[in-house]
mmCIF file as Biopython writes it, N, C-alpha, C and O atoms, coordinates in Angstrom:
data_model
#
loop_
_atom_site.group_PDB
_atom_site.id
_atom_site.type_symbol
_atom_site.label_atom_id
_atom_site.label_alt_id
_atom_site.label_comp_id
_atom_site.label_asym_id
_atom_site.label_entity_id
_atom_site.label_seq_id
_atom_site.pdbx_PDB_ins_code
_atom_site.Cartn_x
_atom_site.Cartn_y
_atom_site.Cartn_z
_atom_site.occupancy
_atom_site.B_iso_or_equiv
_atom_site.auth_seq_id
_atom_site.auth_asym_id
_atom_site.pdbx_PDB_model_num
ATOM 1   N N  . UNK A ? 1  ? -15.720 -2.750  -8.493 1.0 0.0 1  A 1 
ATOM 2   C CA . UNK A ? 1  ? -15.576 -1.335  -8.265 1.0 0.0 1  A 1 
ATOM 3   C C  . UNK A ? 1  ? -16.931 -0.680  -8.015 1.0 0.0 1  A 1 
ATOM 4   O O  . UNK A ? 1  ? -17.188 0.255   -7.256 1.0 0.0 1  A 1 
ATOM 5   N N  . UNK A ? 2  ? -17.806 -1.424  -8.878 1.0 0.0 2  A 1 
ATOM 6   C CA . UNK A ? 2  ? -19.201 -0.518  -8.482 1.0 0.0 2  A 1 
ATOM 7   C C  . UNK A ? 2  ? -20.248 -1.012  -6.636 1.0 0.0 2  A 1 
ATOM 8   O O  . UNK A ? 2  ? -21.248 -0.769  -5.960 1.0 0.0 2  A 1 
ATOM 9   N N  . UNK A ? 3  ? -19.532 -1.471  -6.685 1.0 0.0 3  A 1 
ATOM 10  C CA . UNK A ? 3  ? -19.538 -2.307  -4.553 1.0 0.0 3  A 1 
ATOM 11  C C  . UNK A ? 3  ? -19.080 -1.227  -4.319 1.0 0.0 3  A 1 
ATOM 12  O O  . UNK A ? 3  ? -19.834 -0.361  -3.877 1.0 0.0 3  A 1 
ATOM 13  N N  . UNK A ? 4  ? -17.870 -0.981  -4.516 1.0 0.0 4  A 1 
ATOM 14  C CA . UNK A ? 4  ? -17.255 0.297   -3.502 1.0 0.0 4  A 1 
ATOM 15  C C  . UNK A ? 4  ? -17.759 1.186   -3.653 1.0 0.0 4  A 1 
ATOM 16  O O  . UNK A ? 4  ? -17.865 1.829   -2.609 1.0 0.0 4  A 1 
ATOM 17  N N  . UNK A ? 5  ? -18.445 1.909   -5.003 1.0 0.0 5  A 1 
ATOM 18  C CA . UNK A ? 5  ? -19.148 3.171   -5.082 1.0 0.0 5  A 1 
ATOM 19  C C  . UNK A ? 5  ? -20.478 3.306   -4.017 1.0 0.0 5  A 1 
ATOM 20  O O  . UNK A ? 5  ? -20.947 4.346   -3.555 1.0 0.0 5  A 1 
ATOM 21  N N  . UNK A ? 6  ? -20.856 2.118   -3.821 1.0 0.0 6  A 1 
ATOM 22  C CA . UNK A ? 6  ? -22.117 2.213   -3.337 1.0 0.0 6  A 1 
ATOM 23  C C  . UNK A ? 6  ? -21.714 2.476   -1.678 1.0 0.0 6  A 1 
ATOM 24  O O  . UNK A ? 6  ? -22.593 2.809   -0.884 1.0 0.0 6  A 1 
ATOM 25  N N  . UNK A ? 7  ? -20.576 2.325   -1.341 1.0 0.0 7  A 1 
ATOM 26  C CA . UNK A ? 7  ? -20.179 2.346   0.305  1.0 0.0 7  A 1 
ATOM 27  C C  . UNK A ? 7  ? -19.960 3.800   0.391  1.0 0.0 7  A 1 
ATOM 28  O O  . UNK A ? 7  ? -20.315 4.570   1.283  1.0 0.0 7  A 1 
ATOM 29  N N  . UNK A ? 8  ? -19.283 4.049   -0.746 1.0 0.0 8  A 1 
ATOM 30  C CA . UNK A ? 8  ? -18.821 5.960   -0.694 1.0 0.0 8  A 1 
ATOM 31  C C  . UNK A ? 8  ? -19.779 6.401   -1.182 1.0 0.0 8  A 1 
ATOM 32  O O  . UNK A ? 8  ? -19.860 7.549   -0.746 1.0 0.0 8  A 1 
ATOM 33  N N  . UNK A ? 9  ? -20.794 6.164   -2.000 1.0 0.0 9  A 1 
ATOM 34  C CA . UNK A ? 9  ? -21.543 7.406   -2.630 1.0 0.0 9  A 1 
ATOM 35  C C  . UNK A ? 9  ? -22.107 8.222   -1.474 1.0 0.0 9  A 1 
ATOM 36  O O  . UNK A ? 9  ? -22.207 9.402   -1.812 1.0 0.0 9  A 1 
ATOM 37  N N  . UNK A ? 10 ? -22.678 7.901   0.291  1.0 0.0 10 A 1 
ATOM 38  C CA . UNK A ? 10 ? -22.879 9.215   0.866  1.0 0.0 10 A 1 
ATOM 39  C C  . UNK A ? 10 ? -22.350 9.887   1.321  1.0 0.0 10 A 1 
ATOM 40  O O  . UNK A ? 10 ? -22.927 10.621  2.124  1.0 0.0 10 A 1 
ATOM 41  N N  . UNK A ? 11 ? -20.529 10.083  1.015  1.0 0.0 11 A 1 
ATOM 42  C CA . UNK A ? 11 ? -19.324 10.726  1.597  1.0 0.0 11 A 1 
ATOM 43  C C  . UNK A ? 11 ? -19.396 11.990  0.082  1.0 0.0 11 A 1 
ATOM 44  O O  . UNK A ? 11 ? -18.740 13.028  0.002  1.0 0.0 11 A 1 
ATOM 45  N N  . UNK A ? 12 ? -20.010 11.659  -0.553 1.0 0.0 12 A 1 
ATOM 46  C CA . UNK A ? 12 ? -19.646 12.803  -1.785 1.0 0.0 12 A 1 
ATOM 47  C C  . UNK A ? 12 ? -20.720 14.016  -2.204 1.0 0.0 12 A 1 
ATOM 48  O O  . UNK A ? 12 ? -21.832 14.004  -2.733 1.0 0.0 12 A 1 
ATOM 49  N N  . UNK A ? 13 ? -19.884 15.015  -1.729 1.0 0.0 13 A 1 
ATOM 50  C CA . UNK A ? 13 ? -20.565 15.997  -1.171 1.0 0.0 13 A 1 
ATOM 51  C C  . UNK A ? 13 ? -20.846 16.838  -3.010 1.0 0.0 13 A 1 
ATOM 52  O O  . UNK A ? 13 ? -20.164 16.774  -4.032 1.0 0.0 13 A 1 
ATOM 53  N N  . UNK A ? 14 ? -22.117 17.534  -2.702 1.0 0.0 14 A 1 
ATOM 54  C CA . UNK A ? 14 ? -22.815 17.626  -4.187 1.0 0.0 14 A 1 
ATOM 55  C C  . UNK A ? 14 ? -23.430 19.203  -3.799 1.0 0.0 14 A 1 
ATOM 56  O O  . UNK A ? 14 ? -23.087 19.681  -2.718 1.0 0.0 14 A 1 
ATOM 57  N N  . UNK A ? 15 ? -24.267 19.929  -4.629 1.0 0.0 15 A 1 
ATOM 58  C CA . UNK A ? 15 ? -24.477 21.310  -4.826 1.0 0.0 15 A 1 
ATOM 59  C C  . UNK A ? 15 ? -25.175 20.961  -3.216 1.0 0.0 15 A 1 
ATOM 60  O O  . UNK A ? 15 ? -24.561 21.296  -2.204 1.0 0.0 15 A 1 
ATOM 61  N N  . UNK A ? 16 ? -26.239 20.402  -3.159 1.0 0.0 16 A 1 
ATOM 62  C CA . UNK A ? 16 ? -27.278 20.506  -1.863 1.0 0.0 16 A 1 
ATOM 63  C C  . UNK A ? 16 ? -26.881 19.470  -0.685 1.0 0.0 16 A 1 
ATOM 64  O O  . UNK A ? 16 ? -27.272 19.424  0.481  1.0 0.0 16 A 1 
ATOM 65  N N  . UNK A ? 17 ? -26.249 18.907  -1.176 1.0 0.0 17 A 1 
ATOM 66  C CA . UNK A ? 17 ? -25.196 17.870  0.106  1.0 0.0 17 A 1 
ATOM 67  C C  . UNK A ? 17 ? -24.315 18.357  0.566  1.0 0.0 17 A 1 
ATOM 68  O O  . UNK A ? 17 ? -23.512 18.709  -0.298 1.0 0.0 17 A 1 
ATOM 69  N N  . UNK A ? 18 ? -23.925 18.649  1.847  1.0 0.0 18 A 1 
ATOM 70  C CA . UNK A ? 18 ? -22.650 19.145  2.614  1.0 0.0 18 A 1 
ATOM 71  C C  . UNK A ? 18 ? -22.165 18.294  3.535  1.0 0.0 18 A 1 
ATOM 72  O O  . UNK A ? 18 ? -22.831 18.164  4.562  1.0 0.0 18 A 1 
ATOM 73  N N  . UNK A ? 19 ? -21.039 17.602  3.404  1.0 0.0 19 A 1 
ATOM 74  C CA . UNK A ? 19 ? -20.517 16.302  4.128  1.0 0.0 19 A 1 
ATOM 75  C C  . UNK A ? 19 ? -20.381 16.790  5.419  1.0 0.0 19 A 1 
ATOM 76  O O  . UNK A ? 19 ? -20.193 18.007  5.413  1.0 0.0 19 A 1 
ATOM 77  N N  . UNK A ? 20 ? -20.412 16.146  6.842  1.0 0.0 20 A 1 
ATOM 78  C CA . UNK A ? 20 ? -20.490 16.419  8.446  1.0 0.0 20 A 1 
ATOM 79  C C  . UNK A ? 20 ? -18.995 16.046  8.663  1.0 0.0 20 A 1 
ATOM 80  O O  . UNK A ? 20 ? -18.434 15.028  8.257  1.0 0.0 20 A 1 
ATOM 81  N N  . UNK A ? 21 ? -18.505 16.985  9.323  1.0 0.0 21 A 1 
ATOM 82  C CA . UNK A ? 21 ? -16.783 16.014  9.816  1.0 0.0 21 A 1 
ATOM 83  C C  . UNK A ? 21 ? -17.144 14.892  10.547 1.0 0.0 21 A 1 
ATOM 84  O O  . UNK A ? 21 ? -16.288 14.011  10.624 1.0 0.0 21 A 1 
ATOM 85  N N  . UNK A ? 22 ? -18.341 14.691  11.171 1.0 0.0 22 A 1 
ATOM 86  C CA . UNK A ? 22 ? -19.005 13.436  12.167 1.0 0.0 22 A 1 
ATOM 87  C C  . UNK A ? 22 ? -19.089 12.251  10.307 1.0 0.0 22 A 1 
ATOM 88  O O  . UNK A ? 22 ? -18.547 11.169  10.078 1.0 0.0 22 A 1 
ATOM 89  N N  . UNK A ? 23 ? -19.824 12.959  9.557  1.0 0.0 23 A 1 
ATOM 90  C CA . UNK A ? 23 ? -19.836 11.356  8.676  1.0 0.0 23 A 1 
ATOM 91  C C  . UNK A ? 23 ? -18.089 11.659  8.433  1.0 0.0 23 A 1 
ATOM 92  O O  . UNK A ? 23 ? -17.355 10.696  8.654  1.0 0.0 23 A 1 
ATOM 93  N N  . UNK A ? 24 ? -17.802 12.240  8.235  1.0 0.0 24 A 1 
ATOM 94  C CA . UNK A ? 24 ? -16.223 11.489  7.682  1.0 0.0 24 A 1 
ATOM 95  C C  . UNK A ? 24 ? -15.252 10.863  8.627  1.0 0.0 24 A 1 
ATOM 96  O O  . UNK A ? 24 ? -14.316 10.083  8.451  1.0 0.0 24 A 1 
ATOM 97  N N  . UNK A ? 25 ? -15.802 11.491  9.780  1.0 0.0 25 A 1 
ATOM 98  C CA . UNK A ? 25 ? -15.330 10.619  11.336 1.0 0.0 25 A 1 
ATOM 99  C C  . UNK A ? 25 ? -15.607 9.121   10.852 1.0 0.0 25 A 1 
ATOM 100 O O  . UNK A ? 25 ? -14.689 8.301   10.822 1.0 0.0 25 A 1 
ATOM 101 N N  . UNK A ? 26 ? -16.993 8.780   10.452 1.0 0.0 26 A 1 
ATOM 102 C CA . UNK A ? 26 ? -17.303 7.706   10.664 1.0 0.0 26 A 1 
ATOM 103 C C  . UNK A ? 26 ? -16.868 7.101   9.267  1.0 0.0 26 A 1 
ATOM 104 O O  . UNK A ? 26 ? -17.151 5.903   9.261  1.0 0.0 26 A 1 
ATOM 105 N N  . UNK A ? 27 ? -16.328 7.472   8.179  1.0 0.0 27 A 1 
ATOM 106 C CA . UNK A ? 27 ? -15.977 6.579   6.927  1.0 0.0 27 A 1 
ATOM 107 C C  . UNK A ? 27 ? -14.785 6.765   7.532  1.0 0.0 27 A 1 
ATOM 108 O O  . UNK A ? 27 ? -14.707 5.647   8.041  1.0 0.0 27 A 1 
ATOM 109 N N  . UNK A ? 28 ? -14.011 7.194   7.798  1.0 0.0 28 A 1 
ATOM 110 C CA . UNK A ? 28 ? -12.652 7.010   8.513  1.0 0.0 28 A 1 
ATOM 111 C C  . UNK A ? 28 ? -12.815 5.740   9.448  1.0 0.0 28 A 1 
ATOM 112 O O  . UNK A ? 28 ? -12.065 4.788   9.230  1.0 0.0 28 A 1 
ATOM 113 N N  . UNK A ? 29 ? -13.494 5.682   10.198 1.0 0.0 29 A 1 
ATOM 114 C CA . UNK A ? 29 ? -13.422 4.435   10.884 1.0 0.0 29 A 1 
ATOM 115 C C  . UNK A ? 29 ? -13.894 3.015   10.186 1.0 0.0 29 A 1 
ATOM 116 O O  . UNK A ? 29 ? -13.560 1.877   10.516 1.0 0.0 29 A 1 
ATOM 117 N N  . UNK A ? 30 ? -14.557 3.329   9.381  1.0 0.0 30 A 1 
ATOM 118 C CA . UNK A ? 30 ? -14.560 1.979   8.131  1.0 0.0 30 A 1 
ATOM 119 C C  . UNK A ? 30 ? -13.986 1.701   7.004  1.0 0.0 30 A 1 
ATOM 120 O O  . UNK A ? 30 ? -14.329 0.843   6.190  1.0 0.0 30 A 1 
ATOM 121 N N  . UNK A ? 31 ? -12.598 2.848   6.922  1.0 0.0 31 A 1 
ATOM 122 C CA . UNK A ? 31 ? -11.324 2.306   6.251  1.0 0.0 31 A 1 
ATOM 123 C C  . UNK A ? 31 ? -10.985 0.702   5.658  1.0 0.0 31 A 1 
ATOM 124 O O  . UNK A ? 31 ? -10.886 0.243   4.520  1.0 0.0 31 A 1 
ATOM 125 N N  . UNK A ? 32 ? -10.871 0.140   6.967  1.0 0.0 32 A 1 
ATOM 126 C CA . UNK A ? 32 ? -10.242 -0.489  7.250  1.0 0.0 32 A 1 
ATOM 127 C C  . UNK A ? 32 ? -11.233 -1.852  6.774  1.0 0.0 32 A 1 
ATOM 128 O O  . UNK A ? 32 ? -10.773 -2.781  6.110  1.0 0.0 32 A 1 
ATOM 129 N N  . UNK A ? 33 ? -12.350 -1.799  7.139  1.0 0.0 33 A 1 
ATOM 130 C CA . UNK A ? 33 ? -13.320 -3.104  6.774  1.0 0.0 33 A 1 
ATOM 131 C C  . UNK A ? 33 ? -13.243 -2.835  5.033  1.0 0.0 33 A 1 
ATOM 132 O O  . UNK A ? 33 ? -12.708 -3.542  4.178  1.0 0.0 33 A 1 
ATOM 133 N N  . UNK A ? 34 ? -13.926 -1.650  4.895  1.0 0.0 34 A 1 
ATOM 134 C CA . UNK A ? 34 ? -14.023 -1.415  3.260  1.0 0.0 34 A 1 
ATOM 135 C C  . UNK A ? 34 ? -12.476 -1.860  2.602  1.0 0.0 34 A 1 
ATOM 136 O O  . UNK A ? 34 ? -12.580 -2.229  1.433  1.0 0.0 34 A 1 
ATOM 137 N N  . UNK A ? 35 ? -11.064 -1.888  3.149  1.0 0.0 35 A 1 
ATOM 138 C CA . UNK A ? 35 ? -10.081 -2.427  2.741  1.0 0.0 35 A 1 
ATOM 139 C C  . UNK A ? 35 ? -10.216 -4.292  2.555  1.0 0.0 35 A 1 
ATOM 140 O O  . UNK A ? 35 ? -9.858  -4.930  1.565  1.0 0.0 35 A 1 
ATOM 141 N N  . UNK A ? 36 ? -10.661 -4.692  3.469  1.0 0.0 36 A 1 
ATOM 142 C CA . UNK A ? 36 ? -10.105 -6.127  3.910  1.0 0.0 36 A 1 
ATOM 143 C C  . UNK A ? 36 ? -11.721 -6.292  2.754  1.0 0.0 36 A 1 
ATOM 144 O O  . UNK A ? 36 ? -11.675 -7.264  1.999  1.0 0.0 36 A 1 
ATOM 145 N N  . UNK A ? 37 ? -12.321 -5.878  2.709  1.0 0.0 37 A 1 
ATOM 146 C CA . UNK A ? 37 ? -13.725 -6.656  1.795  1.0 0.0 37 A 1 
ATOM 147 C C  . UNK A ? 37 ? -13.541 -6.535  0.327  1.0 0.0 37 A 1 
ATOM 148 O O  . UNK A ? 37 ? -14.105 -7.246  -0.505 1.0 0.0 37 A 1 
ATOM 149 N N  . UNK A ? 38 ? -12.605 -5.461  0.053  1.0 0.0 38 A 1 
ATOM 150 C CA . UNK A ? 38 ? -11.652 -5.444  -1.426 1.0 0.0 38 A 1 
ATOM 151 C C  . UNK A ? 38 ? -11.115 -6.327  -1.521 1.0 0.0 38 A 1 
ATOM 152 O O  . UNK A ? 38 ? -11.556 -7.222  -2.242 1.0 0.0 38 A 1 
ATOM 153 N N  . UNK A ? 39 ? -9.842  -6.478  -0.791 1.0 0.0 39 A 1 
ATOM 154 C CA . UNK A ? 39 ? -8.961  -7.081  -0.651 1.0 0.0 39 A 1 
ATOM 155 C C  . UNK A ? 39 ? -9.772  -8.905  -1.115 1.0 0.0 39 A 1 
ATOM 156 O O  . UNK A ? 39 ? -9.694  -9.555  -2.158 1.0 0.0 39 A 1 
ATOM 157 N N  . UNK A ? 40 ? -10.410 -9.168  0.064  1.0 0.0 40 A 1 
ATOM 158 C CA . UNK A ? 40 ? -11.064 -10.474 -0.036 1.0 0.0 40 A 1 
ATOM 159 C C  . UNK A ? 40 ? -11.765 -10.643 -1.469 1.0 0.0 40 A 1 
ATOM 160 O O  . UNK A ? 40 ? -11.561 -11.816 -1.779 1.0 0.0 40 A 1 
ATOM 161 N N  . UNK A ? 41 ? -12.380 -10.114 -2.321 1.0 0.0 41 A 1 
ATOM 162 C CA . UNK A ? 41 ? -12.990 -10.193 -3.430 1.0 0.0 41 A 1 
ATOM 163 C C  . UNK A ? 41 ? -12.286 -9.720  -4.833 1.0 0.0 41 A 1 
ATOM 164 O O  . UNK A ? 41 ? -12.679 -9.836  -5.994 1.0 0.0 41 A 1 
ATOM 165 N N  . UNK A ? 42 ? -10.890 -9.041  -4.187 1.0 0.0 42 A 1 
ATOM 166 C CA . UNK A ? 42 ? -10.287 -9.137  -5.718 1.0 0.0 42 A 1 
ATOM 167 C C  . UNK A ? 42 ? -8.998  -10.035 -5.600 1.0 0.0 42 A 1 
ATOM 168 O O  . UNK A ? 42 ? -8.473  -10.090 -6.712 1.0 0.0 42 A 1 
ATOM 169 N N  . UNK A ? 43 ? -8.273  -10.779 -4.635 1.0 0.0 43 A 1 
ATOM 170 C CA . UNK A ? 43 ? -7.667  -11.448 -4.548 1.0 0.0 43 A 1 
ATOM 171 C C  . UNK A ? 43 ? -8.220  -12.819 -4.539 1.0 0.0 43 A 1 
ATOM 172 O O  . UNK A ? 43 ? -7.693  -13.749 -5.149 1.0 0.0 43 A 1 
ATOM 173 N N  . UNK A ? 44 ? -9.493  -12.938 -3.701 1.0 0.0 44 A 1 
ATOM 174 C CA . UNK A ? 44 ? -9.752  -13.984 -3.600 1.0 0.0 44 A 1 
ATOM 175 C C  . UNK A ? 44 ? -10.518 -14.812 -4.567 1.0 0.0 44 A 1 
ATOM 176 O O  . UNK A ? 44 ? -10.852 -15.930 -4.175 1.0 0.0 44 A 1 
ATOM 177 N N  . UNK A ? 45 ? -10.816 -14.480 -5.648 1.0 0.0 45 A 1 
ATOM 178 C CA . UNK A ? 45 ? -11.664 -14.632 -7.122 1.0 0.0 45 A 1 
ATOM 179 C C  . UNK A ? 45 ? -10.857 -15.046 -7.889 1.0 0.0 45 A 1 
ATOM 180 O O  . UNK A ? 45 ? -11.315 -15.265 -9.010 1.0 0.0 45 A 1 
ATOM 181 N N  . UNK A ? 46 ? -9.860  -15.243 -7.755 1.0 0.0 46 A 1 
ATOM 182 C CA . UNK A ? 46 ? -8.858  -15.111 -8.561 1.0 0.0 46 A 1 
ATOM 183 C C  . UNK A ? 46 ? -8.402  -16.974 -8.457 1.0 0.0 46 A 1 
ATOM 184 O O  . UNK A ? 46 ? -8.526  -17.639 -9.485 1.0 0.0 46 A 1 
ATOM 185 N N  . UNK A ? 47 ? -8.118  -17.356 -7.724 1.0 0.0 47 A 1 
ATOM 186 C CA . UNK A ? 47 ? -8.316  -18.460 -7.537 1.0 0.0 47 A 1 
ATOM 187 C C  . UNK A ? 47 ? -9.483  -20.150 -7.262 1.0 0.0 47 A 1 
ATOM 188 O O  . UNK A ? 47 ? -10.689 -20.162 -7.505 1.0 0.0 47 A 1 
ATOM 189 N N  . UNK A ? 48 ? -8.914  -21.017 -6.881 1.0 0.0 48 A 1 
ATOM 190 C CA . UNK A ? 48 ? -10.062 -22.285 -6.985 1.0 0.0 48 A 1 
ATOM 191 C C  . UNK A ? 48 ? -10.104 -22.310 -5.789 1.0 0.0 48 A 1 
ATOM 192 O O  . UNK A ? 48 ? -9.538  -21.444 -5.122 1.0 0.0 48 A 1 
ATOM 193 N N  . UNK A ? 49 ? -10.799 -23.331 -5.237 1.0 0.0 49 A 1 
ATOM 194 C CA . UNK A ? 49 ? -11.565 -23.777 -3.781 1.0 0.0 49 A 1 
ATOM 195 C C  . UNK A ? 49 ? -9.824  -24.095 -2.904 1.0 0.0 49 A 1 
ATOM 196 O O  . UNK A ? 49 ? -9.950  -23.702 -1.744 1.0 0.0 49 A 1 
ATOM 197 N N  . UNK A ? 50 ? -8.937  -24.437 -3.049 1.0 0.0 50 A 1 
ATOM 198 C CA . UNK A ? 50 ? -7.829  -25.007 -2.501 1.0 0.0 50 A 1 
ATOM 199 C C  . UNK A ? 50 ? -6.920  -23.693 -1.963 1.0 0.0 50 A 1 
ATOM 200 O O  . UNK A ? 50 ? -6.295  -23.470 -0.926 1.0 0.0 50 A 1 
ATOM 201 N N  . UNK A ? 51 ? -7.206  -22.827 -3.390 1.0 0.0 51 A 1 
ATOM 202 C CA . UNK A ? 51 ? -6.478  -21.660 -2.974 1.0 0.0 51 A 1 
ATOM 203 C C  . UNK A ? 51 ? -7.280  -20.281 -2.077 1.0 0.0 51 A 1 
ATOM 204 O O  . UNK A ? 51 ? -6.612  -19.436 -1.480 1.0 0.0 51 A 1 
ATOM 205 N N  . UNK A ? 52 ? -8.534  -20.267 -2.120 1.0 0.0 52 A 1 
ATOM 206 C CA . UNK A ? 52 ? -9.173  -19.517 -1.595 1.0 0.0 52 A 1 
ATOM 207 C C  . UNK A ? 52 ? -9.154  -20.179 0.496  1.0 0.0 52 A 1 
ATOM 208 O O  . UNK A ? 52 ? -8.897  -19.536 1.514  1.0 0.0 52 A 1 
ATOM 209 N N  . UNK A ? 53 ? -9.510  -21.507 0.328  1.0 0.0 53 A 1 
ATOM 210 C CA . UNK A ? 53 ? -9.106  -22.026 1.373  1.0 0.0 53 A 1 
ATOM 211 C C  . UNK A ? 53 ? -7.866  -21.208 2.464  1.0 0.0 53 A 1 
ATOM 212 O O  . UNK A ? 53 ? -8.062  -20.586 3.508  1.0 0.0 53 A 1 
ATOM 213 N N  . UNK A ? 54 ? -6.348  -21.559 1.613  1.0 0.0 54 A 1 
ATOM 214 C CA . UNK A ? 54 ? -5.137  -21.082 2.072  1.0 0.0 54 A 1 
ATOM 215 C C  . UNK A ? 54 ? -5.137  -19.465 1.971  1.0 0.0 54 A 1 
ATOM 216 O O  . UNK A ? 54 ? -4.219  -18.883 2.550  1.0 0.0 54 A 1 
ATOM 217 N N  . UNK A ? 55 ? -5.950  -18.823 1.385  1.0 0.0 55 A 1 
ATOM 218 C CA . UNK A ? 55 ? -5.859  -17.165 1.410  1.0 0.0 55 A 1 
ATOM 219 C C  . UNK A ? 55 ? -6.539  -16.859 2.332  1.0 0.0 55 A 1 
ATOM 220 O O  . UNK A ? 55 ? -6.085  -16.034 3.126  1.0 0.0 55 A 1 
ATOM 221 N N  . UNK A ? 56 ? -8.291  -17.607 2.608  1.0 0.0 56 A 1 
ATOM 222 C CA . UNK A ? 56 ? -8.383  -17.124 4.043  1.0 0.0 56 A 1 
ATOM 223 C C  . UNK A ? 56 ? -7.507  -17.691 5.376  1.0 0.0 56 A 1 
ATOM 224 O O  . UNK A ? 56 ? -7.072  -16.934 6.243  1.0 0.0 56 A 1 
ATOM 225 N N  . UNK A ? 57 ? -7.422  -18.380 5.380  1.0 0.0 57 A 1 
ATOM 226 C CA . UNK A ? 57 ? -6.590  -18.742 6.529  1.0 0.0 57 A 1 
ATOM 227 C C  . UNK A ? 57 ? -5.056  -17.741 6.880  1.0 0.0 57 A 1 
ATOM 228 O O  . UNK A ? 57 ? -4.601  -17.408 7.975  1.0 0.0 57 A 1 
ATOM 229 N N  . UNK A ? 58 ? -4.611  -17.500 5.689  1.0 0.0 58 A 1 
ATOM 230 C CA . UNK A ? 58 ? -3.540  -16.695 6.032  1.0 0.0 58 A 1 
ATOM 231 C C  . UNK A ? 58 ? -4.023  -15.390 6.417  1.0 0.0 58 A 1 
ATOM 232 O O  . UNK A ? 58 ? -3.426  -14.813 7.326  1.0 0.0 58 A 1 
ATOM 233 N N  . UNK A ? 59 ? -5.110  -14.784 5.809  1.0 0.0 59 A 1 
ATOM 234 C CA . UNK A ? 59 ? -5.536  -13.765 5.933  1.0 0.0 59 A 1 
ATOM 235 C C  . UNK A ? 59 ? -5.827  -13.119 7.781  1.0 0.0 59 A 1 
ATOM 236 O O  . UNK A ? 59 ? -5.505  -12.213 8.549  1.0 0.0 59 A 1 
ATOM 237 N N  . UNK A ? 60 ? -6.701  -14.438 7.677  1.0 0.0 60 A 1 
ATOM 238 C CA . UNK A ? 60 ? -7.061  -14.778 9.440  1.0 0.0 60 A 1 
ATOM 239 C C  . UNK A ? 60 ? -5.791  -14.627 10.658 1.0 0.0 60 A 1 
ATOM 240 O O  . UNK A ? 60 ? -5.737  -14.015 11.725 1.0 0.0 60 A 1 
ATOM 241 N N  . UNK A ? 61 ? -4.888  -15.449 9.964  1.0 0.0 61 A 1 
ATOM 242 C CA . UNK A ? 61 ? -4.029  -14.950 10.922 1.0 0.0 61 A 1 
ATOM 243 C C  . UNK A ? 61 ? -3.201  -13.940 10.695 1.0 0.0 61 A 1 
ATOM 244 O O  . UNK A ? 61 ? -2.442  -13.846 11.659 1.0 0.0 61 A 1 
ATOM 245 N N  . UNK A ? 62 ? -2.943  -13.016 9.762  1.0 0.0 62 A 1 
ATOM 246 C CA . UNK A ? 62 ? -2.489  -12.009 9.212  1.0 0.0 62 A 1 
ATOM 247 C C  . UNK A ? 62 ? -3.211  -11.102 9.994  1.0 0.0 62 A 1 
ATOM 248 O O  . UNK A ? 62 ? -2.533  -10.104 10.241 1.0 0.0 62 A 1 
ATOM 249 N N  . UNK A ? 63 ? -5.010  -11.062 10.767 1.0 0.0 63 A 1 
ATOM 250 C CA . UNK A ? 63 ? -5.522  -9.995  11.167 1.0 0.0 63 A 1 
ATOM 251 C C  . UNK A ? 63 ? -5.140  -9.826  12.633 1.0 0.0 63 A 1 
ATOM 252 O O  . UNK A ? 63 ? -5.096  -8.786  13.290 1.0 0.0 63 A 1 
ATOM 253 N N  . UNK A ? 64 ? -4.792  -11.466 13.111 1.0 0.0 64 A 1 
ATOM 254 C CA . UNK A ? 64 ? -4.577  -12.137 14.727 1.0 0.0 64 A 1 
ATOM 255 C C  . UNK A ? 64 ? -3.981  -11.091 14.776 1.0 0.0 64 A 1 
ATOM 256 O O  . UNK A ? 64 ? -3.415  -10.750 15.815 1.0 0.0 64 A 1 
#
């Protein structure tokens, strides 16, 4: 969880910070990576070398 803070902490707008609709344009468009790099590190930890094997591979073609 503290990985992900570090991807969002410059989306969080503070007394002297005012977020750009251009940066949230652009964390909007990295949705999707910041999903699949979760995804890969809390599913994929979870298992041994055999099963991490078969999770990427499904994954891979899950993105095809």
């Amino acid at each position: 969880m503290r990985i992900m803070n570090c991807f969002f902490l410059p989306y969080i707008e503070t007394e002297g910070i005012k977020i750009q609709p251009e940066q949230l344009d652009q964390l909007e468009g990295n949705l999707e990576s910041l999903f699949i790099y979760s995804l890969v590190w809390s599913i994929g930890c979870t298992t041994d070398y055999d099963g991490r094997k078969r999770f990427s591979d499904y994954l891979k073609n899950l993105m095809v």
